[in-house]
C-alpha positions as CSV (number, residue, x, y, z in Angstrom):
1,X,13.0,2.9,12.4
2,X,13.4,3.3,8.5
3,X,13.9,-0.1,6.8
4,X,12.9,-1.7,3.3
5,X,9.4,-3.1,1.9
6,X,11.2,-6.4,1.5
7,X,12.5,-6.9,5.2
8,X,8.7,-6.5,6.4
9,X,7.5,-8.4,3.7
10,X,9.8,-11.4,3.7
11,X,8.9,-11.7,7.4
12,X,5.1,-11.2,6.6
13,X,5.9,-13.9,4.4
14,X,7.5,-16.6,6.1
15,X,5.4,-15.8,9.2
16,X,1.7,-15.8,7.1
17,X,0.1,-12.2,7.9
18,X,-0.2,-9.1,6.3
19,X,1.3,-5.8,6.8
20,X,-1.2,-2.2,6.0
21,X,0.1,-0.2,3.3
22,X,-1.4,3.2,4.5
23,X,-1.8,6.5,1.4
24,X,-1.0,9.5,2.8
25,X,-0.9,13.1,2.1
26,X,-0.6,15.3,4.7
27,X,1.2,15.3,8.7
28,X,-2.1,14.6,10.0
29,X,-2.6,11.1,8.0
30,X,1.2,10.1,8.5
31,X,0.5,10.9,12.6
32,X,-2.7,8.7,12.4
33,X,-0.7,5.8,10.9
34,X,2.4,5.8,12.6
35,X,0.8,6.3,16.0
36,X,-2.3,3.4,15.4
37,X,1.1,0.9,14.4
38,X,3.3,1.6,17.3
39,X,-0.1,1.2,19.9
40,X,-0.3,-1.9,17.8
41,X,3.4,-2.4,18.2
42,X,2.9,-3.5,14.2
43,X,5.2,-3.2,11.4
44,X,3.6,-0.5,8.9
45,X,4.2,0.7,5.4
46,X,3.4,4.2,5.0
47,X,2.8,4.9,1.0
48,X,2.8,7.8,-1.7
49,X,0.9,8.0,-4.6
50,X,2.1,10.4,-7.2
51,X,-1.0,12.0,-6.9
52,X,0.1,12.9,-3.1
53,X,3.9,14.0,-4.6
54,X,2.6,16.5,-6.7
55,X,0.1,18.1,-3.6
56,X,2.6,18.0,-1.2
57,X,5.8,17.7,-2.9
58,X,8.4,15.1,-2.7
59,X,11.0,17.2,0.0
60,X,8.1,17.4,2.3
61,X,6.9,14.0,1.9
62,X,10.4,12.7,2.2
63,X,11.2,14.6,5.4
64,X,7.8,13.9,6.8
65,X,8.2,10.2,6.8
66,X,12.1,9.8,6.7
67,X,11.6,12.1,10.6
68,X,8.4,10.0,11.5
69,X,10.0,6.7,10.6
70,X,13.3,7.9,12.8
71,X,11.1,8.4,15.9
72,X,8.9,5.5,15.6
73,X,9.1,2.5,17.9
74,X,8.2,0.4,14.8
75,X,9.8,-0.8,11.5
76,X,8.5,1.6,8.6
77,X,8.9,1.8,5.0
78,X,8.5,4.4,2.8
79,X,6.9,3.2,-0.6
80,X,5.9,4.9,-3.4
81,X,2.7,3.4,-5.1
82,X,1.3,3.2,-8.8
83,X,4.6,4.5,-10.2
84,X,4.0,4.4,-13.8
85,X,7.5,7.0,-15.3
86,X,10.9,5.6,-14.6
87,X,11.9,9.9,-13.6
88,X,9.2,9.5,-10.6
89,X,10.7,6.0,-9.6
90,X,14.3,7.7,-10.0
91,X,13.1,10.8,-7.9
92,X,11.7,8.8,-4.8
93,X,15.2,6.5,-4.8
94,X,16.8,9.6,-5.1
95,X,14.8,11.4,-1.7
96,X,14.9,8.2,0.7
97,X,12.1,5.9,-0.4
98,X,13.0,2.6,0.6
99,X,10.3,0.9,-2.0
100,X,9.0,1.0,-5.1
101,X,6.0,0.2,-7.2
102,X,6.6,0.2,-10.9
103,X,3.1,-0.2,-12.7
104,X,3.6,-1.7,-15.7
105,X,0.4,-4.0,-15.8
106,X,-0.9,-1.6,-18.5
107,X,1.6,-2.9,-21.1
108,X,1.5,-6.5,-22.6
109,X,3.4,-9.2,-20.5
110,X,6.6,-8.6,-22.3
111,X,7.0,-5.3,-22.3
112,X,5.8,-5.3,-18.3
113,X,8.5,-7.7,-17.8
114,X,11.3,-5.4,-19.8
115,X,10.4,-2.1,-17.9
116,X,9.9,-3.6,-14.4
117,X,13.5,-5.5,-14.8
118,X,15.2,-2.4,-15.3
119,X,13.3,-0.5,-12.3
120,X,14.5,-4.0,-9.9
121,X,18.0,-3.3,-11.8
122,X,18.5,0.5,-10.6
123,X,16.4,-0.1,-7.4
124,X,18.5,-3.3,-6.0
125,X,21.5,-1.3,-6.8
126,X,20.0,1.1,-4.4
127,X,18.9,-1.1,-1.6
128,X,15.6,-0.5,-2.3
129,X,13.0,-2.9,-3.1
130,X,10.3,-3.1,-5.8
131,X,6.5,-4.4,-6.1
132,X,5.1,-4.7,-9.7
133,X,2.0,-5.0,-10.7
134,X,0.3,-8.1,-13.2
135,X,-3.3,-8.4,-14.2
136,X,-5.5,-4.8,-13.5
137,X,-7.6,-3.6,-11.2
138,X,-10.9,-1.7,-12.1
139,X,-11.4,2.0,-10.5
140,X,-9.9,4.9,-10.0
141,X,-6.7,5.9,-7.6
142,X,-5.5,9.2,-7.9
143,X,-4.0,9.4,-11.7
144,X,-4.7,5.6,-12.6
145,X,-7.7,4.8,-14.0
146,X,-9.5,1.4,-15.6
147,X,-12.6,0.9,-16.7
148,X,-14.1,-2.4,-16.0
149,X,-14.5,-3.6,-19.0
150,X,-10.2,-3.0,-18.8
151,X,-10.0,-4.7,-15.9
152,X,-8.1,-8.4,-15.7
153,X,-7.8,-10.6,-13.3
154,X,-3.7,-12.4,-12.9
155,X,-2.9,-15.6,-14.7
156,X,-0.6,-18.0,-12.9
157,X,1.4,-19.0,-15.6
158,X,2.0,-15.8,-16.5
159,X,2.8,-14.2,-12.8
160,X,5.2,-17.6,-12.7
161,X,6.9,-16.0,-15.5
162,X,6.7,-12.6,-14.3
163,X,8.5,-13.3,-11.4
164,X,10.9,-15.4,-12.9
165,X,12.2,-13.1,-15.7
166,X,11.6,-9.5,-13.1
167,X,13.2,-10.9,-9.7
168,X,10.3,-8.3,-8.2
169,X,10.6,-8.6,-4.1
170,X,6.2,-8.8,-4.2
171,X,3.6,-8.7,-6.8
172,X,0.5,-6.9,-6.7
173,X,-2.4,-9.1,-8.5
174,X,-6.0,-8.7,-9.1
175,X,-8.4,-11.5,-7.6
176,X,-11.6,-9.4,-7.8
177,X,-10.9,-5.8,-5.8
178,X,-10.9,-2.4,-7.2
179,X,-9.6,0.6,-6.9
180,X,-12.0,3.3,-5.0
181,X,-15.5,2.9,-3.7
182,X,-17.2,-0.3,-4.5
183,X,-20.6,-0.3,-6.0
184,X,-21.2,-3.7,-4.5
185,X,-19.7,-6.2,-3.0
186,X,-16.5,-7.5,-4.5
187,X,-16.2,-11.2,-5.3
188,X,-12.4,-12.7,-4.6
189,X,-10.8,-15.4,-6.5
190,X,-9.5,-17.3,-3.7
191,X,-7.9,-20.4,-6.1
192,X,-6.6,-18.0,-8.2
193,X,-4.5,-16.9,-4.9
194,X,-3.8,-19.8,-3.8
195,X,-2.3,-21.5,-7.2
196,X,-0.5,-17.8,-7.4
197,X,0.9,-18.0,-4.0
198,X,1.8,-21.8,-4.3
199,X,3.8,-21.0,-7.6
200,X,5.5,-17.9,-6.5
201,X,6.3,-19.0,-3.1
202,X,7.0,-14.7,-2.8
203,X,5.3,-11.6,-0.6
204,X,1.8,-11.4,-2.9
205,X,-0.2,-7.6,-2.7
206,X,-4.1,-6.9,-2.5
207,X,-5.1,-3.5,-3.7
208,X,-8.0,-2.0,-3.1
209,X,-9.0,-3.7,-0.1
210,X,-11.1,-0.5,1.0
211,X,-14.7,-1.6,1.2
212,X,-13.7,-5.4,1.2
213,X,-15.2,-7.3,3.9
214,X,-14.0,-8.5,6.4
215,X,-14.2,-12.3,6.4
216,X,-12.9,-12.0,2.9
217,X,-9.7,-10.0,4.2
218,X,-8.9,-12.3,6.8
219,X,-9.2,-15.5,4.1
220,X,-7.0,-13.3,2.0
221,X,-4.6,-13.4,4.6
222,X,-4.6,-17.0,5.9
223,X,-4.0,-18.2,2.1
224,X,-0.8,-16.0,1.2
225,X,-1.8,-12.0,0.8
226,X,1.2,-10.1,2.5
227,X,0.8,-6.8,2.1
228,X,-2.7,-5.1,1.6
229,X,-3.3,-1.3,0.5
230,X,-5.5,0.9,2.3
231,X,-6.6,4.5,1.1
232,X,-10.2,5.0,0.5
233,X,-10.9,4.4,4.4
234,X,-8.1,6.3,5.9
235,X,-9.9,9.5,3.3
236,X,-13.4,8.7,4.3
237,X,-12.1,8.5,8.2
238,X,-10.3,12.1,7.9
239,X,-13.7,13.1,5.9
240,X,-16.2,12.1,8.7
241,X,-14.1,14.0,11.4
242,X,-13.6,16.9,9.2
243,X,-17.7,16.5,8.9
244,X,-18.8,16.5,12.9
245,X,-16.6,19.5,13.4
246,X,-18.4,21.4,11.0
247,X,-21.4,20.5,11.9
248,X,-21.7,20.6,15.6
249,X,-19.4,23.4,16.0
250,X,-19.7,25.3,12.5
251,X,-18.0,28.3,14.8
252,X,-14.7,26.7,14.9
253,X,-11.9,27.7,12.9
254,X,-8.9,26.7,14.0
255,X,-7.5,24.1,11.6
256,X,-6.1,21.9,14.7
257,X,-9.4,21.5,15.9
258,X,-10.7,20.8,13.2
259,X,-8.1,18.4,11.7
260,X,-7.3,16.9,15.1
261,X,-10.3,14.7,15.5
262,X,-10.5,13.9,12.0
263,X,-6.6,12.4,13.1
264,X,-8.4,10.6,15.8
265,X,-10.7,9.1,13.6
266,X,-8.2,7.6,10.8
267,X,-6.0,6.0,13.7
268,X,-9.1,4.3,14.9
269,X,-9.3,2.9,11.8
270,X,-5.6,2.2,10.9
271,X,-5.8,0.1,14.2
272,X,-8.3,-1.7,13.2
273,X,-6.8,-2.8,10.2
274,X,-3.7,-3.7,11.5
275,X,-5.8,-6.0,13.8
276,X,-7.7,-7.6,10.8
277,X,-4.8,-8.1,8.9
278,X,-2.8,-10.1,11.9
279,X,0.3,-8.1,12.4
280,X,-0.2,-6.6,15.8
281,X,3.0,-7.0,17.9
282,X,4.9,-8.5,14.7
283,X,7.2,-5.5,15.1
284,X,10.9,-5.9,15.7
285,X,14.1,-3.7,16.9
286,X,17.8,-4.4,15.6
């Protein structure tokens, strides 16, 4: 069933796990997701980034997921991530997304504020619900990129006010992950989470937990994360079954058989998150 970011992250919330945000792009990705959450029986948010809108365009994506989520034995939001232009935002309100990201952590704290209160203004009015984004993650996701030196981790007082002044359902803040393939091993600020989460007392985001370990995710979890984001795994998953294909039957041609397992290999990984993240059988029917 279709429902909103905020009615799986308020629960996430009061209930202290956290939900997979999963990217996708194509029918085989969404089929991995949606099929590793309801053998999970887990909640799931299935994402777009506007990188993924412009490949496969935002009828198909909206059709995809609005006819996945209608089938699925689980709850399922559709969420578009990184949306940086209020026309994008508009667009996926417009086609059926039931959550927004507006990414406005580019812009000084003011001016973050003023453009992400006027996305919570128009979304609300919508029934949709909206994640923001303070402090910046280092790396590169599809169109956003930040150099490290960029990069900024969240200050409390300042997400205090954020929240305050936005009324944002969840916020997105950087503790120490990054966007893409880590060069090493990333260090999390867990105080800085858990003075965050004590202050905001709201669903809080991780991105770029790809590559994070595992220990780390599940501390994540126990002091307040809600919702974590998940891309560069699910692509390297599809990539390693594209891979053995190839290369132990480079005869093949037939796109389902080569796609098919790579499926295979992104729900074994989609599962596995769900299981790290502690939402397995958190799933609900009205």
């Amino acid at each position: 069933m279709l429902v909103t970011g905020k009615e799986i992250l308020d629960r996430a919330h009061k209930e202290g796990y956290a939900v997979g945000a999963f990217n996708i792009n194509n029918m085989e990705i969404l089929q991995a997701v949606i099929a590793a959450a309801e053998e999970e029986n887990a909640p799931v948010i299935i994402q777009t980034s506007e990188g993924a809108i412009k490949y496969a365009g935002i009828k198909y994506l909206s059709a995809l997921v609005r006819l996945a989520a209608s089938e699925a034995k689980v709850p399922v939001a559709l969420h578009l991530d990184h949306g940086t232009t209020y026309e994008t935002i508009i667009s996926c309100i417009a086609n059926g997304w039931t959550s927004v990201m507006i990414d406005g952590s580019h812009h000084p704290l003011e001016e973050n504020i003023a453009v992400t209160r006027e996305i919570v203004k128009v979304a609300h009015a919508a029934g949709v619900s909206v994640e923001a984004e303070l402090g910046r993650l280092g790396g590169v996701e599809d169109n956003i990129a930040v150099d490290e030196k960029d990069a900024m981790l969240t200050s409390p007082d300042e997400a205090e006010i954020f929240a305050r002044e936005t009324g944002v359902d969840s916020l997105a803040i950087a503790i120490g992950t990054a966007h893409g393939k880590y060069k090493g091993e990333p260090k999390l600020d867990f105080d800085r989470l858990v003075e965050i989460k004590k202050r905001l007392n709201m669903p809080i985001v991780l991105h770029g937990a790809s590559g994070v370990p595992d220990e780390a995710i599940k501390k994540a979890v126990e002091l307040g994360i809600n919702k974590i984001n998940i891309d560069t795994d699910v692509r390297l998953a599809f990539t390693e079954g594209v891979k053995n294909v190839i290369i132990n039957k480079p005869e093949e041609y037939d796109p389902r058989k080569i796609c098919g397992p790579a499926r295979e290999e992104m729900k074994k990984v989609v599962k596995e998150k769900i299981r790290l993240f502690g939402c397995s059988n958190k799933a609900w029917t009205k």
